[in-house]
N, C-alpha and C positions, 0 to 999 in steps of 0.2 A: 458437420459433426455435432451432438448433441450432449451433453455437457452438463450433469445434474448434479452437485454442490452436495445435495444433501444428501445422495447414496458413495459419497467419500469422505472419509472419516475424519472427522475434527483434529488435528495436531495445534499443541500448542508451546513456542517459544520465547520463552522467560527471557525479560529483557530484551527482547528482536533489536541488535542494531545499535545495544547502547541506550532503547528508550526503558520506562518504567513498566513495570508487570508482565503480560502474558500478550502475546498475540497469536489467537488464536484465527485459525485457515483452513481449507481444504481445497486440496491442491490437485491441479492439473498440470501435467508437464510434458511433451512430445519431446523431451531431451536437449529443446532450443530454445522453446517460449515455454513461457510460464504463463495460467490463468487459475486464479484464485478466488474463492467469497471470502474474505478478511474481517473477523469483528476484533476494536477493540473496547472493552470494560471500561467505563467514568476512570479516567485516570491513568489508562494507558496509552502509550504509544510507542512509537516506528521511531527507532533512535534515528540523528542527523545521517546519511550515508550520501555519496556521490556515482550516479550514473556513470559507468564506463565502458563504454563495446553493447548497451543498452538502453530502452527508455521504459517508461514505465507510464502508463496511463489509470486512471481512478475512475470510477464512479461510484456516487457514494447514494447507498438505498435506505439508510434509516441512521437517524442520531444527526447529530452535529459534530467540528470539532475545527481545530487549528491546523493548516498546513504552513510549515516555514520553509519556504522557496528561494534557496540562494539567501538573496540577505533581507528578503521581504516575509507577509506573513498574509498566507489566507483564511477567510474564515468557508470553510465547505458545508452545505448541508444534502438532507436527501433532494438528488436531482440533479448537485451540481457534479460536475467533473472536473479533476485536475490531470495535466499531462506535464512530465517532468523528461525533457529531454536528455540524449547523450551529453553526458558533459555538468551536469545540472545536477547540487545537490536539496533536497528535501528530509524535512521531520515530519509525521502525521501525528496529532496528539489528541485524545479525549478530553475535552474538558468539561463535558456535558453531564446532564445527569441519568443518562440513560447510552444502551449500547452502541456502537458505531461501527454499521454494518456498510461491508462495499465489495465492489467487483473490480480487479486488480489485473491487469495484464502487462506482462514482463516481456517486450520484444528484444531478442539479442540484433546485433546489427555488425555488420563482418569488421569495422573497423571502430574503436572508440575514438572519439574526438579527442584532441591535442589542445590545454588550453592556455 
């Protein structure tokens, strides 16, 4: 199935999650999974949240920025990828001086982990 970002219209979420500013997405959703193109703006980010009954996978195509993994902290650029399992929580942050563009898929999972 074929899947074009830029013929689905931009929505944006002021504060997403508890982070700062605007998270702006276009979103694809079959009522289960979720798959997303995600920018955020110098400055913004994906407040702290925790995986539950879900995980979530990144890949990140333009910009830089912070990921805070449980109690650790990655730096991501374009090309790399982060996966944040059931159970597992994450922040994504801007800290760069330009936007931070990525591809995001949200798999639900029939059981969330117990931790």
């Amino acid at each position: 199935m074929r899947i074009v970002f830029d013929d689905i219209k931009e929505s944006l979420a002021p504060n997403f999650k508890g982070g700062e500013k605007s998270f702006a997405s276009r979103v694809y959703s079959d009522g289960k999974n979720k798959m997303m193109k995600g920018r955020l703006v110098p400055g913004a980010s994906i407040g702290l949240h925790r995986h539950e009954g879900n995980c979530e996978m990144i890949y990140v195509l333009e910009g830089s920025g912070k990921m805070l993994y449980d109690s650790g902290e990655e730096r991501l650029s374009a090309g790399d990828f982060h996966y944040c399992p059931d159970g597992h929580e994450h922040s994504f942050i801007n800290d760069g001086d330009s936007d931070l563009v990525f591809i995001l898929s949200l798999i639900h999972i029939s059981e969330p982990t117990r931790q």
